[in-house]
N, CA, C and O atoms as CSV, one atom per row, in Angstrom:
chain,resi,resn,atom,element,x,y,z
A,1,UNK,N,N,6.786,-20.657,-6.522
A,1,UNK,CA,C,6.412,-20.979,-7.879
A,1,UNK,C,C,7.574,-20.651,-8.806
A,1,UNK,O,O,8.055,-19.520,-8.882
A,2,UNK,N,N,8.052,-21.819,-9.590
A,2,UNK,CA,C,8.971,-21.353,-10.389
A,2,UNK,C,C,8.104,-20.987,-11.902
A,2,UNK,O,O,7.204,-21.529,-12.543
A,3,UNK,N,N,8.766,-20.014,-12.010
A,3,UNK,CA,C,8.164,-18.766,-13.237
A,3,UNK,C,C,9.357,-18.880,-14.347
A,3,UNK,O,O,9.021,-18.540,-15.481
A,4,UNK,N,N,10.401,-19.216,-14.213
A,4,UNK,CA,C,11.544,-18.925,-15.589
A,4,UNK,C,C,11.879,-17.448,-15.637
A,4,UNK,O,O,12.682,-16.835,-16.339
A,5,UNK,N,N,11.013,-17.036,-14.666
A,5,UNK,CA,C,11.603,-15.000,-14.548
A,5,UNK,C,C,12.254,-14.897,-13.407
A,5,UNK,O,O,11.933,-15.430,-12.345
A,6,UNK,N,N,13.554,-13.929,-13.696
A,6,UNK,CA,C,14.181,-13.456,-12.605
A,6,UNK,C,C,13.652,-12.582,-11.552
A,6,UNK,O,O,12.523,-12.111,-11.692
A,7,UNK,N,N,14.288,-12.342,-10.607
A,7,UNK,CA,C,13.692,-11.493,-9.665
A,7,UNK,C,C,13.776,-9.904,-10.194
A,7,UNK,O,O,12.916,-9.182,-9.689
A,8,UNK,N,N,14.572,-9.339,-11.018
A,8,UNK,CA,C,14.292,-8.422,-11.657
A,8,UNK,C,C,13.653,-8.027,-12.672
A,8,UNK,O,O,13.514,-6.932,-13.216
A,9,UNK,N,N,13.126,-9.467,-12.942
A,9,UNK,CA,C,11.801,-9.446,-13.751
A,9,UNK,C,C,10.480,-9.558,-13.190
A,9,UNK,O,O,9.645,-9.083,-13.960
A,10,UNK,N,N,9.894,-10.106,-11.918
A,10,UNK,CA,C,9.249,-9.811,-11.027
A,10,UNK,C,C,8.939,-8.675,-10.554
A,10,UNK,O,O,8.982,-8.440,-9.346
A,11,UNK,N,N,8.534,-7.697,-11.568
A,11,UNK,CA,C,7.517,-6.464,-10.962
A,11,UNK,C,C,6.178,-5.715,-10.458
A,11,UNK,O,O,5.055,-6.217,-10.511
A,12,UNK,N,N,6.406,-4.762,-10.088
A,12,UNK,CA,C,4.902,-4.431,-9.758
A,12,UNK,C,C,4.992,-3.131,-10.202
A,12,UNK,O,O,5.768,-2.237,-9.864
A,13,UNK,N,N,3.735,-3.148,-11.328
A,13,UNK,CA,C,3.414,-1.900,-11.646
A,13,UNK,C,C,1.719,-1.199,-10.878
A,13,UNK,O,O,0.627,-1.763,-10.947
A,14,UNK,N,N,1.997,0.040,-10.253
A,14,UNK,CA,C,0.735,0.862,-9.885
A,14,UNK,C,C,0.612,1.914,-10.476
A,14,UNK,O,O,1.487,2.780,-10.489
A,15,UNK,N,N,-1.130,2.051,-11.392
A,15,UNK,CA,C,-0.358,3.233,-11.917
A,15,UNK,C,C,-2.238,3.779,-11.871
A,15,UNK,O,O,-3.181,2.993,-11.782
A,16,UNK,N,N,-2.339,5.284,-11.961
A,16,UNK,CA,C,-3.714,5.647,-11.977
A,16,UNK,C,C,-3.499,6.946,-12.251
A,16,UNK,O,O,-2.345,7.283,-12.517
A,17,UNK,N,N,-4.269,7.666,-12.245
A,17,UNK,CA,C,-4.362,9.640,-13.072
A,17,UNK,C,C,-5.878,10.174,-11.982
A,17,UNK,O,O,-6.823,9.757,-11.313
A,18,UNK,N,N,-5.273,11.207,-12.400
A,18,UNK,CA,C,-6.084,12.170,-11.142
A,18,UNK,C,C,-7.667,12.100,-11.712
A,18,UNK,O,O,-8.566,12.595,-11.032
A,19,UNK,N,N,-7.917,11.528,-12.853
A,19,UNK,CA,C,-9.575,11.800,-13.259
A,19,UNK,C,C,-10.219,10.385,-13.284
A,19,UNK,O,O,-11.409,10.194,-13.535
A,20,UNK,N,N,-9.303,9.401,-12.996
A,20,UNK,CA,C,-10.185,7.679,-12.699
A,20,UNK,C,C,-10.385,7.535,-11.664
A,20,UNK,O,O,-9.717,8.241,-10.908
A,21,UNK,N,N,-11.477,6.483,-10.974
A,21,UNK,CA,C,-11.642,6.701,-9.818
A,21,UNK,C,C,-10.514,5.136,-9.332
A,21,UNK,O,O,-10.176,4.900,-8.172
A,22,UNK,N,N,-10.165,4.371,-10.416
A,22,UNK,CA,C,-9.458,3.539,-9.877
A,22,UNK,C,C,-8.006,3.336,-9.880
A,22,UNK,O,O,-7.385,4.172,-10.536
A,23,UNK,N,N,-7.211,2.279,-9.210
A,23,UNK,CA,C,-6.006,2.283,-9.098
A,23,UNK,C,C,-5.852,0.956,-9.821
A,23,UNK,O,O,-6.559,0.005,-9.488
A,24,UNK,N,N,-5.061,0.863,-10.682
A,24,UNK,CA,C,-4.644,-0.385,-11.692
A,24,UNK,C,C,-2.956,-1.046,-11.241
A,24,UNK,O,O,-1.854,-0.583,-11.534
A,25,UNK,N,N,-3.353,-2.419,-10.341
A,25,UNK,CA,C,-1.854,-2.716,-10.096
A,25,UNK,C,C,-1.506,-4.340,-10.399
A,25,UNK,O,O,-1.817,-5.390,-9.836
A,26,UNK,N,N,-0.838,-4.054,-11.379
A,26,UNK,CA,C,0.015,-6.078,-11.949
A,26,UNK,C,C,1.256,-6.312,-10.817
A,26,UNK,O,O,1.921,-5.388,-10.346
A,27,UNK,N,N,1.401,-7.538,-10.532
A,27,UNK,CA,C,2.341,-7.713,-9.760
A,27,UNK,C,C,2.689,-8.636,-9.893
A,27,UNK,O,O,2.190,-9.301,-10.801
A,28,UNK,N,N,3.983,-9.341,-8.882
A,28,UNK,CA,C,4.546,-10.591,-9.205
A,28,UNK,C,C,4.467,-11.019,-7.583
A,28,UNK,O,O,4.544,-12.168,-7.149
A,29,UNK,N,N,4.303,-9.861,-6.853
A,29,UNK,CA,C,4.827,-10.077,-5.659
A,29,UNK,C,C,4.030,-11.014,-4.912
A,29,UNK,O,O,2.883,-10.568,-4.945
A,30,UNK,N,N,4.058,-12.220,-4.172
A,30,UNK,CA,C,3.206,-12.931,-3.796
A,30,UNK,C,C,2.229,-12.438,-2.208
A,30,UNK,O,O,1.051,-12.720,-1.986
A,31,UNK,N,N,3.085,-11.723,-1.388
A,31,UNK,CA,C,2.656,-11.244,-0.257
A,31,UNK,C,C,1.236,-10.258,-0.289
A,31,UNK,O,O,0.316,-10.178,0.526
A,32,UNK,N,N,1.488,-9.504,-1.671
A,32,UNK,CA,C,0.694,-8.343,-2.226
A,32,UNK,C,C,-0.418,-8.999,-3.054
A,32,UNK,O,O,-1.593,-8.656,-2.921
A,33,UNK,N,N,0.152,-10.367,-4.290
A,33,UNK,CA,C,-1.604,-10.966,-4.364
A,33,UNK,C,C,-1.970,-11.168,-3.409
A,33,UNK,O,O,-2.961,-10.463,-3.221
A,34,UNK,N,N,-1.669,-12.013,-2.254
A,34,UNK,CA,C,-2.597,-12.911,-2.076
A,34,UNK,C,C,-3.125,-11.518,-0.619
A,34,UNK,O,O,-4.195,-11.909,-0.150
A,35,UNK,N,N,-2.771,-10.471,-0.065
A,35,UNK,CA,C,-3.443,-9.589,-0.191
A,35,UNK,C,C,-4.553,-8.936,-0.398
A,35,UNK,O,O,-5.463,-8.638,0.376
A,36,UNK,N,N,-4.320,-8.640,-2.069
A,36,UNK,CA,C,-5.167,-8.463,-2.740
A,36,UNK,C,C,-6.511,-9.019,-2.733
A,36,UNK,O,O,-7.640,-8.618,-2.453
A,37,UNK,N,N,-5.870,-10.287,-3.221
A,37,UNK,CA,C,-6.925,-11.394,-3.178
A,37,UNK,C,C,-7.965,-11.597,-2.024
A,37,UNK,O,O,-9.127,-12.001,-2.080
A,38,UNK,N,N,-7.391,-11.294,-1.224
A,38,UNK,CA,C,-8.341,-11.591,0.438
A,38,UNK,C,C,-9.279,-10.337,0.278
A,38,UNK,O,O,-10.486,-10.513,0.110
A,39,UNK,N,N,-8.645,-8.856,0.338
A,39,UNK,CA,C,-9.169,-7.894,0.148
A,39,UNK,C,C,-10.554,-7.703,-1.068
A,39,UNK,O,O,-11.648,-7.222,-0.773
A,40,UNK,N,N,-10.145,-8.231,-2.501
A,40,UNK,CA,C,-10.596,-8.717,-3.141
A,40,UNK,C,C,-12.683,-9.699,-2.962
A,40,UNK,O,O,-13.859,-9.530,-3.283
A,41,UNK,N,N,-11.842,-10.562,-2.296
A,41,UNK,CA,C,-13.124,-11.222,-1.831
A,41,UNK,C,C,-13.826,-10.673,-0.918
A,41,UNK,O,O,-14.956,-10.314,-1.249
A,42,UNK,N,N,-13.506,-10.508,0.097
A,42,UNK,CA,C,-13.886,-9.418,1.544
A,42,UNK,C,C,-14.578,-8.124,0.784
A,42,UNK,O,O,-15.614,-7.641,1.241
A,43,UNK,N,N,-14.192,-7.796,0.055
A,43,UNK,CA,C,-14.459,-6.490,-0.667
A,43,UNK,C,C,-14.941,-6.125,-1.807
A,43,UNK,O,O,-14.407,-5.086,-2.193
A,44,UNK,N,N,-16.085,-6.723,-2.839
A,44,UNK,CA,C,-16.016,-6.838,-4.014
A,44,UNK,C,C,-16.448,-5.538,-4.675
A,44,UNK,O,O,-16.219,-5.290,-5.859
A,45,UNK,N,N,-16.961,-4.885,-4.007
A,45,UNK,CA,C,-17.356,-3.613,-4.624
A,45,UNK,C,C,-16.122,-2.660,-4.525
A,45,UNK,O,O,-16.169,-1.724,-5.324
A,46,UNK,N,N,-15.091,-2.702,-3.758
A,46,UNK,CA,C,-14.093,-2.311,-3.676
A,46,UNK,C,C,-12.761,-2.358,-4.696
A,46,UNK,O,O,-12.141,-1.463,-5.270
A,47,UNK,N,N,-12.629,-3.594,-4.662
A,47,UNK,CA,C,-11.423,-4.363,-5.020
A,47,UNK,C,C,-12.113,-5.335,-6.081
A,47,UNK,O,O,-13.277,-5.724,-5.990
A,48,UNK,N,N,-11.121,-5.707,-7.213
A,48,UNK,CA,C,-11.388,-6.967,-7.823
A,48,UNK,C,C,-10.136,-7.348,-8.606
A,48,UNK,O,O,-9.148,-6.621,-8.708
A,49,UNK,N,N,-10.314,-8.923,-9.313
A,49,UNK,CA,C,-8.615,-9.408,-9.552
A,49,UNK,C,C,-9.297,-8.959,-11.164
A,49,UNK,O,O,-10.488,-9.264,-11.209
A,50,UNK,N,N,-8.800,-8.329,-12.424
A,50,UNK,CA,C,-9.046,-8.360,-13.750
A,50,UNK,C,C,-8.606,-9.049,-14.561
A,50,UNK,O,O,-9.109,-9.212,-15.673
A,51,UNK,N,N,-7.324,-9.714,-14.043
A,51,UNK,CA,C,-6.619,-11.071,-14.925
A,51,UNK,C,C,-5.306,-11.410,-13.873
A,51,UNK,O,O,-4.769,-10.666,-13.052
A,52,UNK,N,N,-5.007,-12.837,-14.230
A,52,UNK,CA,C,-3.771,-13.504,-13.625
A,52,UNK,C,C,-3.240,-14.351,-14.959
A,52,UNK,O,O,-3.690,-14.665,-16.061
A,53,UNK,N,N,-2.059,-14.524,-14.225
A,53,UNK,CA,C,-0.827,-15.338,-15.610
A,53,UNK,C,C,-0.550,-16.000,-15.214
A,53,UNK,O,O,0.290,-15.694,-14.368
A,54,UNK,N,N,-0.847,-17.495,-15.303
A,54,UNK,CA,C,-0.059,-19.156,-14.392
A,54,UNK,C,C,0.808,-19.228,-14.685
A,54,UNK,O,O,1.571,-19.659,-13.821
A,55,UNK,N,N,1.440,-18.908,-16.040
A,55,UNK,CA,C,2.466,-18.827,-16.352
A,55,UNK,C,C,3.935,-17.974,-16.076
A,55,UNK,O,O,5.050,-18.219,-16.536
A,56,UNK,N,N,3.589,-17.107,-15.340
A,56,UNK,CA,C,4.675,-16.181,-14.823
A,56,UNK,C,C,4.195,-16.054,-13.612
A,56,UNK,O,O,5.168,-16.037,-12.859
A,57,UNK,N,N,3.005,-15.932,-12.879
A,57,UNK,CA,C,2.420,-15.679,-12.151
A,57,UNK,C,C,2.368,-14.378,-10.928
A,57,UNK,O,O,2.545,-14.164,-9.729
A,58,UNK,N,N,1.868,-13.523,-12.617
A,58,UNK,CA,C,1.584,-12.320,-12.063
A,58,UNK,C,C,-0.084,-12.042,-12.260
A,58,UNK,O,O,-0.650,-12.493,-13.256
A,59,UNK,N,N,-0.578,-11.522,-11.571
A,59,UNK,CA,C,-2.165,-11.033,-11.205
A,59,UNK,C,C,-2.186,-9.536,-11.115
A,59,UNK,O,O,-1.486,-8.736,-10.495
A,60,UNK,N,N,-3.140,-9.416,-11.872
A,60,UNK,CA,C,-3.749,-8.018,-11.890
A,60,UNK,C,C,-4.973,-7.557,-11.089
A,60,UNK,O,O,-5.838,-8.423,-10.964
A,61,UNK,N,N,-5.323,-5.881,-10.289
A,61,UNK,CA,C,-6.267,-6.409,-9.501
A,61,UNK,C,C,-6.752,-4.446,-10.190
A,61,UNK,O,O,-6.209,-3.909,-11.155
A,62,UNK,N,N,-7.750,-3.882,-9.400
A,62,UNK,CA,C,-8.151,-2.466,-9.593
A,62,UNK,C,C,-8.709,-2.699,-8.327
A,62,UNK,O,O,-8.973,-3.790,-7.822
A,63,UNK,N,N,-8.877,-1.486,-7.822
A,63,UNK,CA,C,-8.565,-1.047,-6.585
A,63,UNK,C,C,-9.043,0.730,-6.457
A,63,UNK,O,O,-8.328,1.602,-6.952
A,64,UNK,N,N,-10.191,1.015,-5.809
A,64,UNK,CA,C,-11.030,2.108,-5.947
A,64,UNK,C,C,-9.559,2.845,-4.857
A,64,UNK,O,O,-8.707,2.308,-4.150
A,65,UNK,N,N,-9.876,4.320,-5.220
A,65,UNK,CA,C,-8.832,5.070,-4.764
A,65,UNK,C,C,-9.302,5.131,-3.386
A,65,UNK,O,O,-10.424,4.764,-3.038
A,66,UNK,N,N,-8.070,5.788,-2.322
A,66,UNK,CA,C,-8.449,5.546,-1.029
A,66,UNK,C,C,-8.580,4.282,-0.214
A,66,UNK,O,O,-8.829,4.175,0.987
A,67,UNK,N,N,-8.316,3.170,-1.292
A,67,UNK,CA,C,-8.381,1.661,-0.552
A,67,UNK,C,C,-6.797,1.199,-0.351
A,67,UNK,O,O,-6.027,0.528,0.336
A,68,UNK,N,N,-6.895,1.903,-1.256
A,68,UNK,CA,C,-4.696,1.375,-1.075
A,68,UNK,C,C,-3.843,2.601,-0.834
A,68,UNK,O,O,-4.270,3.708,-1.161
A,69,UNK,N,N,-2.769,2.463,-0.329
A,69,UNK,CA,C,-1.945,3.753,0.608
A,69,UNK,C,C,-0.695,3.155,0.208
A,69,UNK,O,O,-0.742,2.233,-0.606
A,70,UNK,N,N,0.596,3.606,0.734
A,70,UNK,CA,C,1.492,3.679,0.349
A,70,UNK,C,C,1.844,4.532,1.721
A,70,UNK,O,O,1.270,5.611,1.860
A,71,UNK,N,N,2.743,4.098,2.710
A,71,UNK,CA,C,3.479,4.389,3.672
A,71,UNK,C,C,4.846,4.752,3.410
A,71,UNK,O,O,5.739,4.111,2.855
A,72,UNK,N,N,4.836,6.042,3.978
A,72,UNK,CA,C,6.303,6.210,4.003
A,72,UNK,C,C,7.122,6.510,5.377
A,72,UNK,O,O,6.798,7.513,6.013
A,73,UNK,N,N,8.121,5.718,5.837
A,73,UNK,CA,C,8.788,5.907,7.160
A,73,UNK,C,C,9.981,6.585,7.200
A,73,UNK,O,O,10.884,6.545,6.364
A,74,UNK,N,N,9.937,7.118,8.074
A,74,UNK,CA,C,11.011,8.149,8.281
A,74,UNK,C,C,12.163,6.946,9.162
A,74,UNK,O,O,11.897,6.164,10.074
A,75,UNK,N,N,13.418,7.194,8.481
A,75,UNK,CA,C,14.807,6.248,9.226
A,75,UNK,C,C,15.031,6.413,10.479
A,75,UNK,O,O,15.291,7.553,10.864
A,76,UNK,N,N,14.986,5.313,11.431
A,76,UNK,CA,C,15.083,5.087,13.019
A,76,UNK,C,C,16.725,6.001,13.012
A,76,UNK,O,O,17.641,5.768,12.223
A,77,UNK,N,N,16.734,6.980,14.040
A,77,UNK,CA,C,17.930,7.857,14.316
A,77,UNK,C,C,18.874,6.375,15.143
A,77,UNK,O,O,18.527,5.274,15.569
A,78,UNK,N,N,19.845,6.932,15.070
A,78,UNK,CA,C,20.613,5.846,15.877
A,78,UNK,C,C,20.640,5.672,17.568
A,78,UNK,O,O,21.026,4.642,18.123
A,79,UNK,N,N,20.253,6.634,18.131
A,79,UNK,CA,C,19.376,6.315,19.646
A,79,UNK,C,C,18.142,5.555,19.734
A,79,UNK,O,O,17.858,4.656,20.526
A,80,UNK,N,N,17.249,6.209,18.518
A,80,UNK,CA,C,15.844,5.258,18.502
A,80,UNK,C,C,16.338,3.694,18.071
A,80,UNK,O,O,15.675,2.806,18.608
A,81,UNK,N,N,17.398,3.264,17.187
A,81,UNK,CA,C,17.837,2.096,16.628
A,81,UNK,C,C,18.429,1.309,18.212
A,81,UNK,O,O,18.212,0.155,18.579
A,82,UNK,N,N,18.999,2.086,18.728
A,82,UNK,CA,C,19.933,1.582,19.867
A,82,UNK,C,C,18.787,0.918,21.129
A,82,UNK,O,O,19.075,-0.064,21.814
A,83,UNK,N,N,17.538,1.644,21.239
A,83,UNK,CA,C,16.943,1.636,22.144
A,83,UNK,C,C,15.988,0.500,22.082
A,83,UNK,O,O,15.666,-0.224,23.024
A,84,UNK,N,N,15.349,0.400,20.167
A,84,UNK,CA,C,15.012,-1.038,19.991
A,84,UNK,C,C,15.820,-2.407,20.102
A,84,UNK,O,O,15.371,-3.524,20.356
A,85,UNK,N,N,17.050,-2.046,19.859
A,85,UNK,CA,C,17.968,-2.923,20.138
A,85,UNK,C,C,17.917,-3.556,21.435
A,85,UNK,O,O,17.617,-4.749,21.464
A,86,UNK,N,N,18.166,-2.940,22.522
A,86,UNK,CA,C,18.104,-3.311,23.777
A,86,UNK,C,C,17.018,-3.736,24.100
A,86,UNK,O,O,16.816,-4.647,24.903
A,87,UNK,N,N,15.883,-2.856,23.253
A,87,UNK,CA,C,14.335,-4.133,24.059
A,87,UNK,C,C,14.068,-5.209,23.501
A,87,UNK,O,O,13.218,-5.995,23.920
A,88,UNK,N,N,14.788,-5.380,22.449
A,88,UNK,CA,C,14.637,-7.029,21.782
A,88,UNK,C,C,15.699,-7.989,22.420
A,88,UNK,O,O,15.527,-9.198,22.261
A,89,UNK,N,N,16.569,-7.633,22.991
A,89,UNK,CA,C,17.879,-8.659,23.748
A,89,UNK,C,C,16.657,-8.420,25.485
A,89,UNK,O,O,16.446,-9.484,26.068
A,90,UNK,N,N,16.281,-7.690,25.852
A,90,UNK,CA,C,15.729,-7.783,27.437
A,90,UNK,C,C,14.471,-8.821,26.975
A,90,UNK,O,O,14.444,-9.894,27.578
A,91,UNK,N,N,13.438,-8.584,25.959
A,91,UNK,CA,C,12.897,-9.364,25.894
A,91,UNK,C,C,12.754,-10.666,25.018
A,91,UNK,O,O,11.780,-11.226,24.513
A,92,UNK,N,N,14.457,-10.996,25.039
A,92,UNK,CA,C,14.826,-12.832,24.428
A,92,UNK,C,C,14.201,-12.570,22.564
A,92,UNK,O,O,13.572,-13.374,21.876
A,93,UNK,N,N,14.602,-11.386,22.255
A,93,UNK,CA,C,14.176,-11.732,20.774
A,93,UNK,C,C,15.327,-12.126,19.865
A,93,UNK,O,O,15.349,-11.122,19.154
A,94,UNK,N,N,16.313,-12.916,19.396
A,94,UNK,CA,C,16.983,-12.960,18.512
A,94,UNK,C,C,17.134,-12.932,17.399
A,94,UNK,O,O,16.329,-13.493,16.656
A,95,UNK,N,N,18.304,-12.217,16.889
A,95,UNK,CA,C,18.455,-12.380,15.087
A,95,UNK,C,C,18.344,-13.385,14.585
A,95,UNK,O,O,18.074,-14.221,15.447
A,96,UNK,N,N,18.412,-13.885,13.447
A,96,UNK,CA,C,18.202,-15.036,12.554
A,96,UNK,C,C,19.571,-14.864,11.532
A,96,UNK,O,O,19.763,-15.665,10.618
């Protein structure tokens, strides 16, 4: 979708406080609406969309706490990097 916004204008804000029970997140990112959106429907007591913008096309959704997470990974050491390496060439996976 062309929007007239740059990609550094394409954000996502999440933001919530320790005494709401919900999580408030606008985004641009398309992987994360449409996400949402599935979650959203699947889920209505859960999840819901509160507004979208056709025009830039960013969507807003709320999101009861405990439904959304935030992963954090610890960096593959360079043996663990080396070792995926080799099982993606044994089993025919190539770069792009």
């Amino acid at each position: 979708m062309r929007t007239g916004l740059t990609k550094s204008q394409k954000i996502t804000e999440i933001w919530f406080d320790e005494k709401e029970t919900l999580i408030h997140i606008r985004t641009h990112n398309t992987d994360l609406k449409n996400r949402l959106t599935v979650y959203a429907v699947q889920h209505p007591s859960e999840c819901r969309q509160t507004d979208a913008d056709p025009d830039t096309g960013c969507m807003e959704f709320e999101i009861r706490k405990g439904r959304f997470s935030f992963r954090l990974t610890v960096p593959y050491s360079d043996e663990r990097r080396r070792a995926a390496s080799e099982a993606a060439k044994k089993n025919g996976v190539n770069r792009m």
